[in-house]
KOLLUM-150737 format. One record per residue: residue in three letters; x, y, z of N, C-alpha, C in turn. Coordinates in steps of 0.001 Angstrom, whole numbers, plus 500000, padded with zeros to 6 digits. Example, Ala and Ser with C-alpha at 12.3 -4.5 7.8 and 13.67 -1.06 7.14 Angstrom:
2
ala513190494310507800512300495500507800513200496700507800/ser512850497750507080513670498940507140512900500030507870/
***
This chain:
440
unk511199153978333059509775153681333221509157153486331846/unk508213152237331873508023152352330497506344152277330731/unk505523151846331358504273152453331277504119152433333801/unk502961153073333487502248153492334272500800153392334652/unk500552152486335955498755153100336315498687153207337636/unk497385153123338342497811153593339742497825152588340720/unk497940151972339968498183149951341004499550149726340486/unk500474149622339475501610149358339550502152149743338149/unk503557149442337681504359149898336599504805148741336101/unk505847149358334677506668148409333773507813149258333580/unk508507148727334050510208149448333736511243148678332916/unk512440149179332370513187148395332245514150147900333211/unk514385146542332898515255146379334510516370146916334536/unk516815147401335740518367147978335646519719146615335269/unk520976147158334177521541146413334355522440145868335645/unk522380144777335488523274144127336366522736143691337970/unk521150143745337744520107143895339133519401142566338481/unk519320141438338836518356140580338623517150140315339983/unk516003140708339609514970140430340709513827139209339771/unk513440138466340739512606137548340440511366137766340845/unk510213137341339825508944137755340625508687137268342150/unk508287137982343186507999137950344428508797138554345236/unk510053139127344669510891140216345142509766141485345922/unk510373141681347199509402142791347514510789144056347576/unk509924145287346964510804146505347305510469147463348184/unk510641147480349042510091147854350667510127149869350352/unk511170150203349668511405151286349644511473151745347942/unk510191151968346930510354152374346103510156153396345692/unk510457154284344580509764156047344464510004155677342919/unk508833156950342650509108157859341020509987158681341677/unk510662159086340267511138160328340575510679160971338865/unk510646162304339091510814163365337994512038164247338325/unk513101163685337251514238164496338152515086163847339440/unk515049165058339763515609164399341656514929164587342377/unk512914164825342024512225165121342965511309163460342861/unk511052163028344260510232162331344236508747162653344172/unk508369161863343294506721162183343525505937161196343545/unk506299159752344101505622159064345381506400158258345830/unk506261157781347142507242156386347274506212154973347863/unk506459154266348348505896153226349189507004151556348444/unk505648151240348714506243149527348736505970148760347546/unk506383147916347070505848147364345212506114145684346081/unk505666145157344989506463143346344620506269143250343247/unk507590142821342707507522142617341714506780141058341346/unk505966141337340004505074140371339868505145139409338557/unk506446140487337761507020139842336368508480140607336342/unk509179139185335581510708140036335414511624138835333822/unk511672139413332950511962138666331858512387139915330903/unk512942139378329595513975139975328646514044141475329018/unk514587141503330026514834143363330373513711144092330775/unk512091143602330826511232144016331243511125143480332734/unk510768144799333608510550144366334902508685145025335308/unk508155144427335608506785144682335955506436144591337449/unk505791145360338539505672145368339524503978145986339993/unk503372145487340972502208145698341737502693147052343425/unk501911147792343029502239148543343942501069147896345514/unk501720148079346736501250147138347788501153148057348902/unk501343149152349057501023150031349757500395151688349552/unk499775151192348294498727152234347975498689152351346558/unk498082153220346174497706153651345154498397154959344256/unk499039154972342912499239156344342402498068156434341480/unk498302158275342544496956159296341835497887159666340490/unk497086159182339312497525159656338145497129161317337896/unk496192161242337864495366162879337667496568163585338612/unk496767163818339928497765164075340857499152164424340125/unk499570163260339510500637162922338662500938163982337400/unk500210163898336895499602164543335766499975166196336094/unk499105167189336496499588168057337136501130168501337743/unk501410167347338782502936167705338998503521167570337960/unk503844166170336957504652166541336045504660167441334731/unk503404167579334654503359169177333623503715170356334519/unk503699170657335484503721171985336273505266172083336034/unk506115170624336599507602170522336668507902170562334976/unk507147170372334124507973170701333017507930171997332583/unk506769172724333017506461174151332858507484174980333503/unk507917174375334762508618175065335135510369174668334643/unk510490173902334464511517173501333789512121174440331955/unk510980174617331690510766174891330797510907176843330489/unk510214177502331532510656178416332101512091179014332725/unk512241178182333543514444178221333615514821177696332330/unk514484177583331225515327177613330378515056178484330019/unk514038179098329637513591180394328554514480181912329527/unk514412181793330918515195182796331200516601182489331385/unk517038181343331091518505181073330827518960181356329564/unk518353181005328866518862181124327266518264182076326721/unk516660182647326916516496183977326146516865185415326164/unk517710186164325716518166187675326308517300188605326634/unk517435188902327891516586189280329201515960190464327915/unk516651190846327349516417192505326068514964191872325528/unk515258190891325013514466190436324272512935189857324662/unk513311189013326158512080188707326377511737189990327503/unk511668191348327654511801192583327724510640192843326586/unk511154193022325243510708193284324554509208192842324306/unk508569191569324395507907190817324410506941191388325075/unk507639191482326419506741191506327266506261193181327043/unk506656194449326838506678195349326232505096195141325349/unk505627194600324301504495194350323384503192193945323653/unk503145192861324909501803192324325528501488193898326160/unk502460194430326878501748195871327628501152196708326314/unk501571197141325588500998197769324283499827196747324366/unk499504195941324127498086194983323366497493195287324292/unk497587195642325745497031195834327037496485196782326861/unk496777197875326809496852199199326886495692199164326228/unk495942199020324497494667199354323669493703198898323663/unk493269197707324387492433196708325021491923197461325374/unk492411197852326659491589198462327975491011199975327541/unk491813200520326153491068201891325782489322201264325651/unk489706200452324191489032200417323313488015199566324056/unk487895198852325257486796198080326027486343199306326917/unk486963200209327435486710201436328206485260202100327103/unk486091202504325640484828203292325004483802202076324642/unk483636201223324540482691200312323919481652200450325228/unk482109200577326963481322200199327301480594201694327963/unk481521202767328018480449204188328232479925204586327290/unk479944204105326276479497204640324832478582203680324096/unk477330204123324955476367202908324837475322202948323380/unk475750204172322458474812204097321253475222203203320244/unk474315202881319777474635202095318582475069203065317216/unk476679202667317196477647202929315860476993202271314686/unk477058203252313153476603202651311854477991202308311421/unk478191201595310488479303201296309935480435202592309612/unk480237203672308964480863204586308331481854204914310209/unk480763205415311027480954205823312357482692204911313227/unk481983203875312502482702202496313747484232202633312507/unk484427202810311303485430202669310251486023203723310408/unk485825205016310970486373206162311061487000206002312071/unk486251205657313554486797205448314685487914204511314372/unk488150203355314253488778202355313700490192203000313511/unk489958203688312187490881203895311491492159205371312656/unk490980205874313299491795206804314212492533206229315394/unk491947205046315810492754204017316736493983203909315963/unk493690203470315033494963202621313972496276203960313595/unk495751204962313344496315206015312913497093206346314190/unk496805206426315423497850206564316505498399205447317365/unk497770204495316978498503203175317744499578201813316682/unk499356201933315760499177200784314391501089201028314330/unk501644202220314191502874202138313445504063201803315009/unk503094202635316360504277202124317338504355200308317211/unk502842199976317229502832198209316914503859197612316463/unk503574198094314866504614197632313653505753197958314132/unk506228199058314592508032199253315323508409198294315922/unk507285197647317200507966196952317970507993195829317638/unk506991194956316516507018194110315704508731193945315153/unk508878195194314366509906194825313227511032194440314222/unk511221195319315098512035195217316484512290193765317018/unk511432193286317590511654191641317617511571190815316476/unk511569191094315186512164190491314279513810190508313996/unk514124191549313874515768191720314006516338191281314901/unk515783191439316204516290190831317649516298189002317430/unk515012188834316704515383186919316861516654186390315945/unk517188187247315105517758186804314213519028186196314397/unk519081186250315746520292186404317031520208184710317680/unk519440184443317801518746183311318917519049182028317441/unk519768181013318757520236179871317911518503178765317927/unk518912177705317584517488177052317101516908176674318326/unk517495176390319329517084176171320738516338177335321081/unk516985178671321302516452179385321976515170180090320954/unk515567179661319612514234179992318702513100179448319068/unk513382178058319689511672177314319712511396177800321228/unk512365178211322122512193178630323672511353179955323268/unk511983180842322246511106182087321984509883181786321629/unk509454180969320820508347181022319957507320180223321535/unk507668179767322208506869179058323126506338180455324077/unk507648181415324495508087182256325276506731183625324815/unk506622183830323192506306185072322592504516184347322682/unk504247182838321904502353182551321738502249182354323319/unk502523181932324277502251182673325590501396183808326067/unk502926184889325907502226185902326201501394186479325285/unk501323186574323828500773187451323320499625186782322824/unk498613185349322373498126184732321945496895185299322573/unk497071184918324025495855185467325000495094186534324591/unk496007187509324365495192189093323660494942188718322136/unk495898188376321280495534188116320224494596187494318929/unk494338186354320269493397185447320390491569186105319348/unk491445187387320307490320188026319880490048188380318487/unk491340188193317916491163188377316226490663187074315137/unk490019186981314587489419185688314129490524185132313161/unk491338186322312317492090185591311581493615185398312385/unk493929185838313315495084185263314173495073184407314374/unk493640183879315052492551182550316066492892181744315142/unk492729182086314212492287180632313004493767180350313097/unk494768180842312359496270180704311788496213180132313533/unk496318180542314600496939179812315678496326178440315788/unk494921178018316056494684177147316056494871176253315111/unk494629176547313910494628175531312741493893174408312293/unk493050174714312538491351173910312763491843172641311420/unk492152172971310331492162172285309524493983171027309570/unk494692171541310338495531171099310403497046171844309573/unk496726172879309455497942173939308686497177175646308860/unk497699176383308195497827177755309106496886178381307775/unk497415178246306683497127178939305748495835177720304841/unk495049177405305240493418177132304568492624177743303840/unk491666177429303478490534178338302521489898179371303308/unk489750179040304560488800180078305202490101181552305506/unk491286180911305997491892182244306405492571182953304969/unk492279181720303913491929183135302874490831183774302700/unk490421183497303044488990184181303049488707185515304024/unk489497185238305173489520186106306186490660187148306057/unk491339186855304859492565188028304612492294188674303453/unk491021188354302890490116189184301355489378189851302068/unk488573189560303659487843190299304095487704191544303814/unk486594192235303688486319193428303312485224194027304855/unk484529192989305770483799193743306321484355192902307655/unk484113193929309179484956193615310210483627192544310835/unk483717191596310813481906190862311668482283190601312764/unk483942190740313475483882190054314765483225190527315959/unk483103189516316905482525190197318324482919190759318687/unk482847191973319398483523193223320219484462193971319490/unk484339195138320246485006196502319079487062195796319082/unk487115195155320465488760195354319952489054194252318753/unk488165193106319353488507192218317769488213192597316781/unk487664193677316441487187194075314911488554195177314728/unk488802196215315964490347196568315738491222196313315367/unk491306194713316256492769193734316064492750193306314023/unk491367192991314174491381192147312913491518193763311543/unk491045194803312035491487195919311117493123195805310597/unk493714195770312237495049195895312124495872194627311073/unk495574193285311216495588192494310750495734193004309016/unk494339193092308842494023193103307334495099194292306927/unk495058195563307469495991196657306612497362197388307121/unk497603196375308073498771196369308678500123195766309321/unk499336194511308524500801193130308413500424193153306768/unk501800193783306294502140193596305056501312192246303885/unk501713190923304754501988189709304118500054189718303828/unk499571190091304784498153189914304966497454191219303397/unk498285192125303554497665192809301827498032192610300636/unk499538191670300629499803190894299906498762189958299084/unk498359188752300096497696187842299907496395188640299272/unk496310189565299511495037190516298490495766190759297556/unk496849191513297038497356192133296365497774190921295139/unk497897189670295693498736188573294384497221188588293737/unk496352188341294520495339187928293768494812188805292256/unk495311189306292292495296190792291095495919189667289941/unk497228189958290413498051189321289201497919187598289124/unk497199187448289348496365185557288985495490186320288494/unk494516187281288884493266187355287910493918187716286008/unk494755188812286683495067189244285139495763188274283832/unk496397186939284942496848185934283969495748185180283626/unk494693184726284362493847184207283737492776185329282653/unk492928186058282294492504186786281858493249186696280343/unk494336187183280548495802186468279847494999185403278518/unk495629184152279632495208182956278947493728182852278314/unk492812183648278926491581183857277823491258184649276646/unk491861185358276404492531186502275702493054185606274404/unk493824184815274351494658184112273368493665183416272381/unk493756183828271226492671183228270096492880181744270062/unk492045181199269759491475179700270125490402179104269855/unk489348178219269162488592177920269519488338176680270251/unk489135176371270793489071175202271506488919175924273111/unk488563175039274333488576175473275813489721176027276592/unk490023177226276633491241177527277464491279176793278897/unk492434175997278860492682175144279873493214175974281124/unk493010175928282550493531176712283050493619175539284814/unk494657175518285219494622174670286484495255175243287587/unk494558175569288528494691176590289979495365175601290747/unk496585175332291149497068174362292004496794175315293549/unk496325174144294488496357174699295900495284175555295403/unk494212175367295174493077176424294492492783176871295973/unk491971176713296856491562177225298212490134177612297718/unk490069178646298265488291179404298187488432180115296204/unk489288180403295737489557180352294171489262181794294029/unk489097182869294665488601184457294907489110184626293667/unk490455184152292921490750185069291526489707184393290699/unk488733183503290662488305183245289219486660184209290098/unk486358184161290973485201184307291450484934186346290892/unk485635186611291210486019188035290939485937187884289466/unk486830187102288725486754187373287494485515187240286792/unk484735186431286994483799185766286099482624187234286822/unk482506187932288152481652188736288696481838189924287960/unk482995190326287566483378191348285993483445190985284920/unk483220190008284496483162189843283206481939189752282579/unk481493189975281090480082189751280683480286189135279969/unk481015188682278578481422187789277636482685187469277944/unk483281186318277564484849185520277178484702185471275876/unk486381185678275574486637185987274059486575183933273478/unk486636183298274452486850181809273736486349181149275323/unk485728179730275069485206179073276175486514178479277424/unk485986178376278368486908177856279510486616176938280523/unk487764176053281092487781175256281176488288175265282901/unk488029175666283820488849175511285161489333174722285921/unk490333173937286033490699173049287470491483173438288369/unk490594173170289568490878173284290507491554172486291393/unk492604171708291855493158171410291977493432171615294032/unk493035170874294886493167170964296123493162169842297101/unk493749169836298082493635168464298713492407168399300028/unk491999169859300356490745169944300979489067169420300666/unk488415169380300957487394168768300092486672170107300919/unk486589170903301825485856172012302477486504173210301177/unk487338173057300888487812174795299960487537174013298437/unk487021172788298170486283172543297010485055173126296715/unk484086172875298376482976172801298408482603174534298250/unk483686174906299155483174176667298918483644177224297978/unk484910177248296909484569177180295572483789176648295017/unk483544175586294933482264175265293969480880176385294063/unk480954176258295305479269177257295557479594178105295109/unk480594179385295161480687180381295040480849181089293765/unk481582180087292767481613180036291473480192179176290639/unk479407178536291382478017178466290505477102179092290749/unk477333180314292144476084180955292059476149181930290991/unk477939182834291057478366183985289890477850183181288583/unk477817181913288340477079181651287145476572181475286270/unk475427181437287521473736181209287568473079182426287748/unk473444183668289144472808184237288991473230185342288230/unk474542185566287905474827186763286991475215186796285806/unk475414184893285435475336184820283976474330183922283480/unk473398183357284326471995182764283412472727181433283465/unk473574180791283868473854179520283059474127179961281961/unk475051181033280859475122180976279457476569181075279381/unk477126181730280657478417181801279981479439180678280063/unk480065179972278867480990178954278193482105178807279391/unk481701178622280640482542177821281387482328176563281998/unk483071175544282211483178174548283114484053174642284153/unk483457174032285311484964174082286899484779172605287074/unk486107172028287317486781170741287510487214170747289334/unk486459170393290071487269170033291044488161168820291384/unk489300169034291558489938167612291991490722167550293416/unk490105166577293935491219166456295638492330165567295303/unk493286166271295369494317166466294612495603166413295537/unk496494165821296250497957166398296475499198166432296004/unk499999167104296341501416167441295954502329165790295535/unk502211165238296487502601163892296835501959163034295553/unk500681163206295664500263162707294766500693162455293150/unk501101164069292978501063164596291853502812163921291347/unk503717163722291893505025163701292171505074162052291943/unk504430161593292483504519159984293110503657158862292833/unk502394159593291844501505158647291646501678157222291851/unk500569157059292659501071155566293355499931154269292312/unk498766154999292099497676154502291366497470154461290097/unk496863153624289304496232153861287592495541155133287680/unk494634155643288579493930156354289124495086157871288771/unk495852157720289630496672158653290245497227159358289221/unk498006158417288024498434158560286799497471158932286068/unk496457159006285683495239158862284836495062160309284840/unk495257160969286198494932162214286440495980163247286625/unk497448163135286766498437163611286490498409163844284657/unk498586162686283912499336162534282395497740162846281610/unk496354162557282235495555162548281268494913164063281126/unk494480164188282713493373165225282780494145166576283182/unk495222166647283505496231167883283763497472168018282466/unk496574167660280971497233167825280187496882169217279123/unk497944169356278096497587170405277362497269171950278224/unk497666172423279205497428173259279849497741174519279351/unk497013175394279080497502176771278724498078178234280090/unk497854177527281005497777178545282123497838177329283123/unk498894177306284304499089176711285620499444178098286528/unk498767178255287530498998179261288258498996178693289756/unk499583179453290840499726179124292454499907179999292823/unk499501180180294257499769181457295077500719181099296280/unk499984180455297000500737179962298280501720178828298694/unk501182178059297476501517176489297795502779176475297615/unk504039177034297144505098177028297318505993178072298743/unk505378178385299349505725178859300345505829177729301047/unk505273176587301334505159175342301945506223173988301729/unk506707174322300525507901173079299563508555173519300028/unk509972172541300459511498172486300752511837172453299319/unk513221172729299013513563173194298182513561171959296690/unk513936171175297110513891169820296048512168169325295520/unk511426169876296326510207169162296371509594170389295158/unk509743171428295435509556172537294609510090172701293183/unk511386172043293329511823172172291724511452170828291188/unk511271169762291819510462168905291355509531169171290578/unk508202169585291324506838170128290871507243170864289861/unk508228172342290053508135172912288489508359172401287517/unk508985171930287473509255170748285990508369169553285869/unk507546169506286657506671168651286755505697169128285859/unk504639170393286160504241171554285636504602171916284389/unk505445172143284414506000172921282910505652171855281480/unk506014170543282361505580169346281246504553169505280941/unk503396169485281815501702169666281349501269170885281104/unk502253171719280450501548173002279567501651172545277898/unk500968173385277522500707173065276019501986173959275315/unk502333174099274104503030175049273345502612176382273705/unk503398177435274266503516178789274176502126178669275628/unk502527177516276604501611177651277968502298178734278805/unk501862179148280164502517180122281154502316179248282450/unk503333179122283270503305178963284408503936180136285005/unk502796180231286358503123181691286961503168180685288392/unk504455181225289358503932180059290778504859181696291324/unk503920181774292850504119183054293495504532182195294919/unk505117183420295982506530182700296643506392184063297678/unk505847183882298983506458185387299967507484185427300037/unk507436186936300117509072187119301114509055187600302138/unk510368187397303372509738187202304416510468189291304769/unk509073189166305827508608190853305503508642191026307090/unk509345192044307669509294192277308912508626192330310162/unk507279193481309450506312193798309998505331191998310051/unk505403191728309266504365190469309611505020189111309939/unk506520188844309420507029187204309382507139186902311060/unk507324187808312261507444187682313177506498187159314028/unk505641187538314116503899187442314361503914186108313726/unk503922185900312686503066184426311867504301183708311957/unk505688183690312733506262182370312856506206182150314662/unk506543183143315313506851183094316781505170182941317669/unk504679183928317172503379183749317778502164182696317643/unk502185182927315859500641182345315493501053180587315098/unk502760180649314541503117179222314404503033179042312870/unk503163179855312542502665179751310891504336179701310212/unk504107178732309955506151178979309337506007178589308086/unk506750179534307294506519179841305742507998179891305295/unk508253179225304249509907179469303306509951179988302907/unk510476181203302424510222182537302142511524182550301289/unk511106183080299669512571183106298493512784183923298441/unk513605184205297806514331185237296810514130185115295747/unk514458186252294775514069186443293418515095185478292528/unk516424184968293186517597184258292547516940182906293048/unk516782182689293748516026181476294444514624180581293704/unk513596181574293129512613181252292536513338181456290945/unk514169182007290321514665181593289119515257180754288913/unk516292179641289962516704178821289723516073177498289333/unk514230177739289820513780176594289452513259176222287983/unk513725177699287385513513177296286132514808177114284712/unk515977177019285810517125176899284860517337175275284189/unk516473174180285058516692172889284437515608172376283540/unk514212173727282589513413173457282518513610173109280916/unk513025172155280347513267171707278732511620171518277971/unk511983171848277172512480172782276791512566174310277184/unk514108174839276529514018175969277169513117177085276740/unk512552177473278400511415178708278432511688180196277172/unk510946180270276757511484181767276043510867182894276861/unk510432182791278279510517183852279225510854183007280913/unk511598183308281241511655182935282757512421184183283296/unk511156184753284126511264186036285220510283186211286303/unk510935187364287031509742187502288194509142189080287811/unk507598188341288449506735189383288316506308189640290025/unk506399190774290435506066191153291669504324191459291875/unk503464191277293242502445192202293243502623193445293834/unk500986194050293936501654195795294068502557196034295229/unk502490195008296149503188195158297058504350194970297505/unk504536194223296408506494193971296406506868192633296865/unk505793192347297756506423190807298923506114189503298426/unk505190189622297407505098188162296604505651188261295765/unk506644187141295241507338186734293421506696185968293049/unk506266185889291982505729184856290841506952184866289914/unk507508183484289875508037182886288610506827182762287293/unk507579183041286386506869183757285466507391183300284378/unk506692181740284088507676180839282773506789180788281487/unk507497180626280200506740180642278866506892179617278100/unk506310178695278177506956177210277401506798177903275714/unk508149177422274989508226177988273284506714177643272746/unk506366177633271841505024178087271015505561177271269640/
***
């Protein structure tokens, strides 16, 4: 079948069947499968280079009708496979886990709704934290639990799981804003400016007590999620670093994959003087995580430094592809001209996203546009029990996740040779930053 409406079709003709237009087929059907799902009468009304076209003559197909059955039949199709191929243990387990999300649901909607006073913050953070304190680590068990268990499941039954696990658990999960976001992907990828933004969170704003739970749990109880707080430390302290270094010229500094930019925003909100003026680019292919860096870094300022303190911010919409492939005068102009002399290139996420060639590309790409005695720092998850399970099976978030031998190799073809190439961990252990020193 090659198209469909509800007056007639286009098929290819079968070999070795020649029909001429005005052929009537007294007895025709769809099928899905070996099930029919309509039959009646056609005439064919065109028949040439292997295309056969026909008028249906004894009624009409209900598409909408159509529609339904054959999603239902693939749903269900789709289903006998997941209990053919997934181990009964496993999708057991799963289902296990939705009963847990159940459970604490129905506590935590139980007290919200006999417990009709209005909670102050301190009140609602205590409570919070006593939910979390007796429910949070069985979570994480059964988390780490179906992580070890998938490790089992060939690539078939991996994507049967991952269909099998955002199913059931999405529904409940759903209520968390930063799950919501990573599942949906509003922007078209998992990891955006806003759900960094929503993993710096500091205050719970969602609707209803369990989403402000869920999203507690989130923030201080998937590893990868205090991480993404925790790298941000060690980007502030390198840019700090690179300002530090006597100079009177602009310390150059370029945030690849900048996002919402929280390490310079923080920095410049503690700082009162810079030892030498600076220079920021930002570097992103969003034009929304430009716009909210930009604001956020000219209000710190304006209103807490007067307009006096010796910085400039560079936004550029910017991609990887770009950067690799310049296709334009344009393109080049802004690779070789304006991403030159760099004293500081830093990344957080954006290599979690590169296949492996595309990545050592870029580093040596990078390393070229530092100045004498520049630093490139590029940070790299690793994939972490408690959280990689959740953000590949459930939320869809699939991340390449190195090793410490893995992120050094991209700096063994680098020229000249680095007089530091190592990894620097954050406090948490699960991010690496390659950690390169072009000679001086």
């Amino acid at each position: 079948m090659l198209d469909l409406s509800t007056t007639g079709f286009a098929a290819a003709e079968p070999p070795g069947l020649a029909l001429a237009p005005g052929s009537v087929l007294d007895s025709f059907e769809l099928r899905i499968g070996e099930r029919v799902i309509w039959s009646g009468e056609s005439l064919v009304v065109h028949a040439s280079g292997g295309r056969l076209g026909g008028r249906f003559t004894s009624g009409i197909v209900d598409l909408q009708q159509l529609r339904i059955g054959a999603t239902l039949e693939q749903r269900l199709a789709t289903l006998r496979e997941q209990q053919a191929r997934l181990p009964a243990e496993w999708r057991a387990a799963v289902a296990d886990l939705r009963q847990l999300l159940e459970e604490v649901r129905r506590e935590v909607e139980h007290l919200e709704r006999t417990d009709m006073r209005p909670w102050d913050r301190d009140e609602e953070t205590q409570l919070l934290r006593g939910l979390r304190a007796r429910w949070a680590n069985v979570y994480v068990d059964a988390i780490t639990r179906l992580h070890e268990m998938s490790k089992t499941l060939d690539d078939r039954a991996a994507a049967l799981g991952r269909q099998y696990a955002s199913s059931m658990l999405m529904p409940i999960l759903a209520a968390c804003p930063l799950q919501r976001r990573a599942y949906e992907k509003p922007l078209g990828y998992a990891g955006d400016y806003r759900m960094m933004e929503l993993c710096m969170g500091q205050e719970l704003t969602s609707d209803g007590l369990f989403a402000r739970f869920l999203y507690s749990i989130a923030l201080d109880d998937y590893t990868l999620v205090r991480t993404v707080r925790s790298r941000e430390v060690v980007m502030r302290d390198a840019i700090r670093g690179a300002l530090a270094i006597p100079g009177a010229d602009p310390a150059r500094v370029l945030a690849m994959a900048a996002g919402p930019a929280v390490e310079l925003r923080r920095l410049l909100e503690e700082t009162h003087e810079l030892p030498r003026p600076a220079h920021f680019i930002l570097l992103d292919q969003d034009a929304a995580a430009h716009e909210t860096a930009h604001r956020h870094l000219t209000r710190v300022l304006l209103e807490r430094h007067g307009g006096m303190l010796p910085v400039t911010v560079r936004c550029l919409r910017f991609s990887v592809c770009q950067m690799l492939k310049p296709k334009t005068w344009e393109d080049e102009h802004v690779v070789y001209q304006e991403l030159a002399d760099l004293d500081l290139i830093y990344s957080a996420g954006l290599y979690d996203y590169l296949p492996d060639l595309v990545a050592a590309s870029l580093t040596k790409l990078l390393y070229g546009r530092l100045r004498a005695g520049g630093r490139l720092l590029l940070g790299n998850l690793v994939e972490t029990p408690d959280s990689t399970w959740v953000m590949d099976y459930v939320l869809g978030w699939h991340l390449r996740y190195r090793t410490e031998d893995a992120m050094l190799r991209m700096a063994e073809t680098l020229w000249p040779r680095p007089t530091q190439a190592t990894i620097v961990r954050d406090a948490t252990g699960r991010c690496l930053f390659l950690d390169v020193r072009k000679p001086a």
